[in-house]
C-alpha positions in Angstrom: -16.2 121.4 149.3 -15.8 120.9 145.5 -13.3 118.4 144.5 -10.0 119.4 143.1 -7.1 118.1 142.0 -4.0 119.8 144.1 0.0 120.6 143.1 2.4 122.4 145.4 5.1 123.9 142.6 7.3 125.0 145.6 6.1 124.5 148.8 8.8 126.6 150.7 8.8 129.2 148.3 6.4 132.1 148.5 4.8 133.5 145.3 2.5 135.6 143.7 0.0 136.7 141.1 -0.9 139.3 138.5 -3.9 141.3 138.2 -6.9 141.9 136.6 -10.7 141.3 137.8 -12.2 143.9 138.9 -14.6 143.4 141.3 -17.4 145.1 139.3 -16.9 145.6 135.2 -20.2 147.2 135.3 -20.1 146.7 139.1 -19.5 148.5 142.5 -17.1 150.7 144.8 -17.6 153.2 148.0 -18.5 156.3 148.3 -20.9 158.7 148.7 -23.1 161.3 151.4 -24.4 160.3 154.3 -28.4 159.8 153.0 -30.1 159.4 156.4 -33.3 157.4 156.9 -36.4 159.4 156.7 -36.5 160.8 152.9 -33.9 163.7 154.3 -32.4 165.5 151.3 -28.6 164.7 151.2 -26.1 167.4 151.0 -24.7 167.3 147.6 -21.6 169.4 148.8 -20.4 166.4 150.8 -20.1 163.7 147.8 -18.1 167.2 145.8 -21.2 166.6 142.8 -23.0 170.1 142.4 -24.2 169.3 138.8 -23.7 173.0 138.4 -23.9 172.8 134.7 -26.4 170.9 132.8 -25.6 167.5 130.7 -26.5 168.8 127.3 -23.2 171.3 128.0 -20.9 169.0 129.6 -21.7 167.1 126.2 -19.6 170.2 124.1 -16.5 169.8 126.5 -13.5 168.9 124.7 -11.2 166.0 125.8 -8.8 167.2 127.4 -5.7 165.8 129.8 -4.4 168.0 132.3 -1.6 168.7 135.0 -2.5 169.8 138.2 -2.9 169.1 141.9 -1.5 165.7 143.4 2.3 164.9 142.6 1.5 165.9 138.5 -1.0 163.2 138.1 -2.8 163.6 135.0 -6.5 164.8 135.4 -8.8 163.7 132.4 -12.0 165.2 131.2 -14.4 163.0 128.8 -16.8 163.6 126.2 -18.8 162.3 123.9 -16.7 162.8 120.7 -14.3 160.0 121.6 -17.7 157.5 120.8 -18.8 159.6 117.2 -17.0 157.3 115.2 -18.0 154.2 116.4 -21.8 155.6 115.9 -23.9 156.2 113.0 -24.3 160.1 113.0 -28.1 159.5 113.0 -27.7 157.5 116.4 -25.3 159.7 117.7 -27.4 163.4 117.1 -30.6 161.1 119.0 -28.7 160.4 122.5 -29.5 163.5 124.0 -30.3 164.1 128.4 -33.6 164.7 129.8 -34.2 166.5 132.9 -35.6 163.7 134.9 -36.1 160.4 134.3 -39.7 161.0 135.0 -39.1 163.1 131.8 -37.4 160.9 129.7 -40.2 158.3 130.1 -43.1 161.1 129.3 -40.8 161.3 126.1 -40.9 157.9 125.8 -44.5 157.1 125.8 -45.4 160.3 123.4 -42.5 158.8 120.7 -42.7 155.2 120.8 -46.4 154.9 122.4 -47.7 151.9 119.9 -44.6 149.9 119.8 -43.8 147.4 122.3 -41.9 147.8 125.0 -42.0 144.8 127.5 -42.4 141.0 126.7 -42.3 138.3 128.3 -44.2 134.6 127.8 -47.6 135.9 129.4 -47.4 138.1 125.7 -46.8 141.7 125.1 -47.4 145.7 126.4 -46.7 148.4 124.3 -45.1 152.0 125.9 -48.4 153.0 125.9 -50.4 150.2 127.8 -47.1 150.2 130.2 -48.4 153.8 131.4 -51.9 153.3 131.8 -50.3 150.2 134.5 -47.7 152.4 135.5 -50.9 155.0 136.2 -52.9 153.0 138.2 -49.7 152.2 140.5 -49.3 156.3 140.8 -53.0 155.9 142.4 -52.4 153.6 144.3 -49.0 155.2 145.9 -50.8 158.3 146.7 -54.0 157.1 147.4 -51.7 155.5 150.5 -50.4 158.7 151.7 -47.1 158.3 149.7 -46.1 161.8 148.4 -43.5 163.3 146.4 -39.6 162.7 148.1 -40.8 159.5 149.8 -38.5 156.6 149.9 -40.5 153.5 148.8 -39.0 150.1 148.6 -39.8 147.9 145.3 -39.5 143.7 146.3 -40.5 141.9 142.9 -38.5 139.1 140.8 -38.1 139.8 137.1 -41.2 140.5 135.2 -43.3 143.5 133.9 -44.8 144.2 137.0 -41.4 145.1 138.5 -40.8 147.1 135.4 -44.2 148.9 135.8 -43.8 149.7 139.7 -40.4 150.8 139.2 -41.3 153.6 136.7 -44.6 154.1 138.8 -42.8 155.2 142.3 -39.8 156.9 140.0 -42.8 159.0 138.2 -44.5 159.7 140.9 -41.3 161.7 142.4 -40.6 159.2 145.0 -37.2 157.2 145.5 -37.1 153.4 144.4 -35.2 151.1 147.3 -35.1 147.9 145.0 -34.7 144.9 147.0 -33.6 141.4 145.2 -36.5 139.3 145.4 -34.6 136.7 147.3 -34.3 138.2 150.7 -36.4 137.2 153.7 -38.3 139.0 156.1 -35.8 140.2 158.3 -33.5 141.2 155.4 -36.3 143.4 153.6 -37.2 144.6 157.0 -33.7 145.8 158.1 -33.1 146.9 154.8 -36.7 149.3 154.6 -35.3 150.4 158.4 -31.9 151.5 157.3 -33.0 152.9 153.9 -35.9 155.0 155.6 -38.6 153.8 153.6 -42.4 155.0 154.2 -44.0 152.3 152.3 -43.2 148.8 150.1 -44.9 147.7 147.1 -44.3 144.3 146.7 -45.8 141.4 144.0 -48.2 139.4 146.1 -46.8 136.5 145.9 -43.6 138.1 148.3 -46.3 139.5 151.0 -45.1 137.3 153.8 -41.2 139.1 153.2 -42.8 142.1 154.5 -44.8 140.9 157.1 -42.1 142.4 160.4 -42.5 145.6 158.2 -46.4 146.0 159.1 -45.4 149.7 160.3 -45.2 150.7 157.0 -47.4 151.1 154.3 -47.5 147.9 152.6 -49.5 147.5 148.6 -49.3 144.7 146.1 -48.5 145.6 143.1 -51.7 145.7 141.2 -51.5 146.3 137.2 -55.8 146.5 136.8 -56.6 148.8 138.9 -59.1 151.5 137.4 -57.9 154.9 139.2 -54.7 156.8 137.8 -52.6 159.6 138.8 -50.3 161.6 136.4 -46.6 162.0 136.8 -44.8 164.1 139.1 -42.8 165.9 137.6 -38.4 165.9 139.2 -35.5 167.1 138.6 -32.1 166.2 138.6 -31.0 166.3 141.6 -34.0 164.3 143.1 -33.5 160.8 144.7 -34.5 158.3 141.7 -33.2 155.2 143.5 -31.4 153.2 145.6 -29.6 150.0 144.5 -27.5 147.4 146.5 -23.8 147.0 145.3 -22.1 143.9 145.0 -20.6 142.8 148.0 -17.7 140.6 146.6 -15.8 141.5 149.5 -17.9 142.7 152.1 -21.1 143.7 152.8 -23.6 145.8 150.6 -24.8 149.0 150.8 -27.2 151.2 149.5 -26.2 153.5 146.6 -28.3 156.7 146.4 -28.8 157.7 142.4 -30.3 160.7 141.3 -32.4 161.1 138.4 -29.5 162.7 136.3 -26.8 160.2 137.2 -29.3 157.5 136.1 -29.8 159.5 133.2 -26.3 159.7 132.4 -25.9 156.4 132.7 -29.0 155.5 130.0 -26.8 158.1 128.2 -23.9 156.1 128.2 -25.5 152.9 127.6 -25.8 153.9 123.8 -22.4 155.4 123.1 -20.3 152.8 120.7 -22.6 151.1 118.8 -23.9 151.5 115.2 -27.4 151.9 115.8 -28.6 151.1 119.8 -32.5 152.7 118.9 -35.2 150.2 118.1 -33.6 147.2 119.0 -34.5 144.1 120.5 -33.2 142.8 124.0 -33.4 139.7 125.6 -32.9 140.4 129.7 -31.5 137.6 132.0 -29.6 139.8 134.8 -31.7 140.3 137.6 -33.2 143.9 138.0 -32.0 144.4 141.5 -28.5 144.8 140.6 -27.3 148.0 138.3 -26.8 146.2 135.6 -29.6 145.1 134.8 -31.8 148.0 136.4 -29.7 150.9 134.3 -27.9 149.4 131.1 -30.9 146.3 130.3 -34.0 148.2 131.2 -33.6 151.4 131.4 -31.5 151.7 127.9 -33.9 149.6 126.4 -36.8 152.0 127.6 -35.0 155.1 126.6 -34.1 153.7 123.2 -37.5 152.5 122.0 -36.4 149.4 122.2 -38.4 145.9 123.2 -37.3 143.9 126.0 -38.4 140.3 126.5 -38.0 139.5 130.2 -37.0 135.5 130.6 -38.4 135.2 133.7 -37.0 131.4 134.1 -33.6 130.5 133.7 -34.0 127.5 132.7 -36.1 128.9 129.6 -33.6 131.4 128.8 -32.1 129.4 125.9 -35.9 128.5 124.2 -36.7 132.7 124.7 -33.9 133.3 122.6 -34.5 131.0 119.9 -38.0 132.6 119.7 -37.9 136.2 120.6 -34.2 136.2 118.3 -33.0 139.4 120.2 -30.4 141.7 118.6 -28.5 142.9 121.9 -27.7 140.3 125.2 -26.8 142.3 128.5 -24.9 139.4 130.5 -22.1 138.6 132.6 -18.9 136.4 131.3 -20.3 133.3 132.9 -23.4 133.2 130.8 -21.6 134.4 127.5 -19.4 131.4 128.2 -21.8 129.0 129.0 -23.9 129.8 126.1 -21.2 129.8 123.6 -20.5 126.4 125.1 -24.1 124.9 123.7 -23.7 126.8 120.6 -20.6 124.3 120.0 -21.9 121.2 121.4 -25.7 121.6 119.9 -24.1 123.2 116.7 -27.1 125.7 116.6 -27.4 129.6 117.3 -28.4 128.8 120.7 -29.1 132.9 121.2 -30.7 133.1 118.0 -29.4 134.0 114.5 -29.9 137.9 115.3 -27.6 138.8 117.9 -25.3 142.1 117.2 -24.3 142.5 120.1 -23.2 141.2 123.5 -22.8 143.6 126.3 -20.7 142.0 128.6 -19.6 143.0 132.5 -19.2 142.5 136.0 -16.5 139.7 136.1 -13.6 140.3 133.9 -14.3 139.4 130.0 -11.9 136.7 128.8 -10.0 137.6 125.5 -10.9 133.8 123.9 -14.5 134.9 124.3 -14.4 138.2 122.0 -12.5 136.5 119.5 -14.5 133.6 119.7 -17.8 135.2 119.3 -16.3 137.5 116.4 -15.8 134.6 114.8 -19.7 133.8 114.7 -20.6 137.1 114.0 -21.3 139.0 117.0 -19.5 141.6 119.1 -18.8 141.6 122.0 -18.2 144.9 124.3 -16.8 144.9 127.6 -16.7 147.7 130.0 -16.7 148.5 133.3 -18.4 150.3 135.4 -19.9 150.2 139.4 -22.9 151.0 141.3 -22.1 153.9 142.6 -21.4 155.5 138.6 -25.2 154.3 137.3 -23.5 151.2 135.8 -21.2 153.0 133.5 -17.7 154.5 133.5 -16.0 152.8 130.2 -16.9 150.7 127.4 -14.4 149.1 124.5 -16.3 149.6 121.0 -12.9 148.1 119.5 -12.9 144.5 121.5 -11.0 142.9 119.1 -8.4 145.2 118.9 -7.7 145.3 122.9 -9.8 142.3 124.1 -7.9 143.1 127.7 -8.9 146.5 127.8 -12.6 147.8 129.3 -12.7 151.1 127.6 -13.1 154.6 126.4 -14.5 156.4 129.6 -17.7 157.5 129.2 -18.8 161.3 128.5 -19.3 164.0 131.6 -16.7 162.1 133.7 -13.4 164.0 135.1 -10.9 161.1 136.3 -7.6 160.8 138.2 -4.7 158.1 138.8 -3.6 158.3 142.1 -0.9 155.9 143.2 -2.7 153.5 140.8 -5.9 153.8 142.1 -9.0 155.4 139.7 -10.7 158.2 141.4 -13.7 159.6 139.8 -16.3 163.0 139.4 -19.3 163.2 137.4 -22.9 163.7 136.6 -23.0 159.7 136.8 -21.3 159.5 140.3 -24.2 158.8 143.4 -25.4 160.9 146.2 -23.6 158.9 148.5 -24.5 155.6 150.7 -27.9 155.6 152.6 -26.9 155.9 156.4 -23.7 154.8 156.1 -21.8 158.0 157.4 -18.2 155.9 157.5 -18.0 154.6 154.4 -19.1 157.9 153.2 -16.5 159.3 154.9 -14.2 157.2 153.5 -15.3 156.9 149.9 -14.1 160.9 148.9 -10.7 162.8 149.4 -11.3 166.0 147.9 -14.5 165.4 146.1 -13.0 162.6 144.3 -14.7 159.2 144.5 -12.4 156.7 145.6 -12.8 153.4 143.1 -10.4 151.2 144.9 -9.5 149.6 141.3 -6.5 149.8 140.1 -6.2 150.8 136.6 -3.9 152.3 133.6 -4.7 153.9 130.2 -2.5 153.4 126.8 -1.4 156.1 124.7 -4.7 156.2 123.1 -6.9 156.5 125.9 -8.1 153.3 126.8 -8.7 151.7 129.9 -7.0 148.6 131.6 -8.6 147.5 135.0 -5.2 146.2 136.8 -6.3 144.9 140.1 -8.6 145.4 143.3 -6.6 147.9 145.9 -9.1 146.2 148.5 -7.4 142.7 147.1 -3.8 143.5 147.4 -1.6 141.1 149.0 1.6 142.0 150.9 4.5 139.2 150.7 6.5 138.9 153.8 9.2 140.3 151.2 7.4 143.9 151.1 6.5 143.0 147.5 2.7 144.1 146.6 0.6 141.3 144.6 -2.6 142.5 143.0 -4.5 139.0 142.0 -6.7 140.4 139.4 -3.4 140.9 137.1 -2.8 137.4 137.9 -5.7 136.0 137.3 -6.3 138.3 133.2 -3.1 136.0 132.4 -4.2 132.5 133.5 -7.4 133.4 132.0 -6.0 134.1 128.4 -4.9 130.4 128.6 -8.2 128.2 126.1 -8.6 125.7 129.0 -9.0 128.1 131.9 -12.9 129.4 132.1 -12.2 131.4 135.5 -9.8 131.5 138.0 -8.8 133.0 141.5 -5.3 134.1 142.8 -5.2 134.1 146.6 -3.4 134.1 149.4 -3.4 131.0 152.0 -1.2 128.8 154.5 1.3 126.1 152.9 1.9 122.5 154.4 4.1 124.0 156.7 2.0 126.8 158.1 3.6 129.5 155.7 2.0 131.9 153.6 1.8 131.3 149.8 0.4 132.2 147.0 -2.3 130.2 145.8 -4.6 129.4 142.2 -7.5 127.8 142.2 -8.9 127.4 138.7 -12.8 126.2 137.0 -11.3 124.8 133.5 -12.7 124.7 130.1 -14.3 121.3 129.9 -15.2 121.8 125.9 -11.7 122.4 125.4 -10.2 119.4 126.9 -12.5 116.7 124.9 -10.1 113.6 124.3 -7.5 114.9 126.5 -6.1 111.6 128.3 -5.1 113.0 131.7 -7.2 116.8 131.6 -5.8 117.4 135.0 -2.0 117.1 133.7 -2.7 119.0 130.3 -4.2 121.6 132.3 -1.6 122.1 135.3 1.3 122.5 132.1 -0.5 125.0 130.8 -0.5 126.7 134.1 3.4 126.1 135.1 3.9 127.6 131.7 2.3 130.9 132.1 3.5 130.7 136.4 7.3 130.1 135.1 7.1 133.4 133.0 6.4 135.1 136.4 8.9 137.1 138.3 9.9 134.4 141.3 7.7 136.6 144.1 4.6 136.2 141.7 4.7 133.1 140.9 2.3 130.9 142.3 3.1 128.0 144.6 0.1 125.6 144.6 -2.4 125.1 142.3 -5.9 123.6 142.4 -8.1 122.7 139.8 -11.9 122.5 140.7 -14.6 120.7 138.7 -17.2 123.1 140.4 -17.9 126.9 139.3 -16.7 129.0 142.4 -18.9 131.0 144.7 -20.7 134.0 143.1 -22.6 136.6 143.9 -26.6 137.5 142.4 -24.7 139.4 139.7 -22.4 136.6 139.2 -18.8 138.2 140.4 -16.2 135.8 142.2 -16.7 135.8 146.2 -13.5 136.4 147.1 -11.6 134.1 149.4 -10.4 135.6 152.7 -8.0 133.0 154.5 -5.0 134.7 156.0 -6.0 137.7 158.1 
């Protein structure tokens, strides 16, 4: 247990918090079709997502807000004309769909052929080089007995061979079932049961994780091979791949992508910048989770981009200084951290080039967007979840609403209900892999089912307000959402991240409860940190209605519990 330092502010007294993390900002939510195991084709019906009318199209909609079906509840249609503005017209005219993302990387490779795309410390591979390597791994698939509609799982850490094999099973018109890297055998092998998988390509030095999977076809990941197969072509509505959400609160699942909502999500990826085309990115977030899969990798492929893979943490700082990249894809605990040793070193610890820091799935402080304004760089929150390709909103003017994650992105129709953000559009999954409950349970009416709770402003952006997964119920009736909590505690300069929960007082009753990581750069010749810190907090608790104020508070000196894509794991103490 990490130490803490401990206050009851009322003991008898029950209390609560305000909200605002959401459990993916750029992460994950449920919903979906019932994709069984075997490659079956999932009815599309089911998730309410026909993709009746091609992207290009949906691109000339006008925003529009409208009255209609549940108790007058505003129904909103996006575009891309809410993002001109905040692009050159030059960048804006070049983010256009292709069919397939099979497609869009033919495009690639005739377009951007002798410029590199991957690097990483082993040197560099040009779009060109990647598809004679993402050739030979076509062979290789079919020369297996893979074919076209196969589900194929990918087990590889970060690196160019995952990017190669990735684009290799996706281009040979077969589904990618990425599995993290760190899973053992019995995870890869229940996951390759439940996801239907015919085969696993795998980098050798991960062959004994798929050694109770001997069933299926089984090949390394081999980038000199000498045979090569050309791509297959797809289209929309084919599988592309299968990513593992979040699991903050629960266990993960499989979300089933299509090659347009990945495409829509590249798409998105490049609305609200200046120029997002020939840029240079430095990736850190692993390529198992959507994150890094859709808005690092595949927007730096579709952009013409060069990506330098740090392949070791504990080089990431020394790959920045040398590759100086112009865009950082990261969650807030990394932004934080690095700001942290820019201060302390008093050096451009991400290098003197940085534009841009695309930051998401953990709510983005306000002190970091000013503070990184302040040297220069902008930073962009958003949100988005696994089951939307990454993307549903992004904030181009940060500084403006530094609480706020968004304009919604283009070819999205979205809904308040009670709160709750419910979602359509050519981003939006097939549905969970063999999961026909949670599939169930993820749609009313063809809507997708967020479980975040959320308002917009008069000017259309986006405030995530809580979790509805997370709310707590006081013996009083009163409703407590901790992620609104939590945005305020986290405005305060010493508070790097915090947690709102609910738990059992000294005498058995429930209470509200704050645990909180401080900011230890902030707090440098503070005489009693613990004190200066827990006044702080009484401040901003006192300024609460009585039923949300907290009643104990506890300050850790270790990080809290996180997930592979670095979200909060949730505590869960009163049942």
């Amino acid at each position: 247990m990490p130490h803490r330092t401990r206050l009851y502010a009322d003991p008898g007294e029950v209390v609560s918090p305000p909200a605002h993390r959401h459990r993916r900002a750029h992460s994950g939510a449920d919903q979906g079709h019932d994709a069984h195991p075997g490659g079956d084709q999932p009815d599309h019906r089911r998730c309410g997502l026909q993709h009746e009318e091609p992207a290009r199209d949906l691109l000339q909609r006008p925003v529009c807000s409208e009255k209609q079906g549940r108790g007058d509840t505003p129904m909103i249609k996006t575009n891309a004309e809410a993002f001109r503005k905040y692009c050159s017209e030059e960048t804006f005219q070049r983010i256009q769909p292709f069919e397939s993302i099979s497609a869009m990387w033919d495009h690639c490779v005739a377009s951007y052929g002798d410029l590199p795309a991957i690097r990483t410390a082993a040197g560099a591979y040009t779009f060109a080089e990647m598809e004679k390597h993402v050739a030979h791994i076509r062979a290789a698939l079919a020369a297996a007995g893979l074919k076209k509609g196969d589900r194929v799982a990918l087990l590889a850490p970060n690196g160019y061979a995952f990017a190669a094999a990735s684009m290799a099973i996706i281009t040979s018109g077969m589904c990618a079932a990425v599995l993290p890297a760190h899973l053992d055998e019995r995870a890869v092998f229940g996951l390759s049961m439940k996801f239907g998988v015919k085969g696993i390509l795998f980098d050798p030095a991960l062959e004994a994780r798929t050694s109770l999977a001997a069933a299926l076809v089984r090949l390394p990941i081999e980038l000199s091979a000498e045979n090569s197969a050309p791509a297959v072509a797809a289209n929309g509505q084919d599988e592309c791949v299968i990513l593992l959400t979040g699991g903050t609160t629960g266990r993960s699942k499989g979300a089933l992508l299509s090659h347009a909502n990945i495409m829509q999500g590249v798409m998105n990826s490049c609305y609200g910048y200046e120029d997002v085309f020939h840029q240079r990115y430095l990736l850190v977030l692993p390529l198992s989770h959507v994150f890094g899969f859709v808005r690092n990798m595949m927007a730096s492929l579709y952009t013409g981009s060069e990506m330098f893979i740090c392949e070791n943490m504990s080089d990431l700082f020394r790959n920045a200084m040398m590759f100086q990249p112009t865009i950082l894809v990261v969650v807030p605990a990394l932004a934080e951290m690095a700001l942290r040793l820019c201060r302390q070193m008093n050096r451009d610890m991400l290098g003197s080039q940085v534009k841009y820091i695309i930051c998401g799935a953990a709510v983005v402080p306000p002190y970091l967007v000013k503070a990184y304004a302040e040297r220069g760089i902008t930073m962009c929150p958003g949100y988005g979840l696994t089951e939307s390709a990454n993307l549903v909103s992004g904030n181009p003017e940060a500084i403006k609403k530094p609480t706020s994650v968004g304009i919604p992105y283009p070819n999205q129709e979205l809904r308040i209900e009670n709160g709750e953000l419910w979602l359509k559009g050519s981003n939006m999954m097939l549905g969970y892999v063999n999961e026909p409950e949670e599939n169930e349970a993820a749609y009313t009416d063809g809507w997708f089912r967020t479980g975040d709770l959320v308002r917009l402003d008069e000017e259309g952006f986006l405030y995530i307000t809580g979790r509805t997964k997370e709310i707590i119920v006081l013996p009083t009736g009163e409703n407590i959402s901790p992620a609104e909590l939590e945005t305020l505690f986290n405005e305060l300069d010493v508070v790097q991240d915090s947690q709102v929960f609910e738990d059992y007082g000294p005498d058995g009753g429930r209470i509200l409860a704050l645990e909180v990581v401080p900011r230890a750069f902030e707090l440098t010749g503070i005489e009693d940190p613990g004190a200066y810190i827990t006044e702080k907090l009484q401040q901003v608790n006192q300024s609460l209605p009585p039923f949300k104020r907290v009643s104990r508070i506890e300050i850790r000196t270790t990080d809290f519990e996180r997930t592979p894509a670095m979200k909060i794991v949730r505590y869960k103490k009163c049942n």
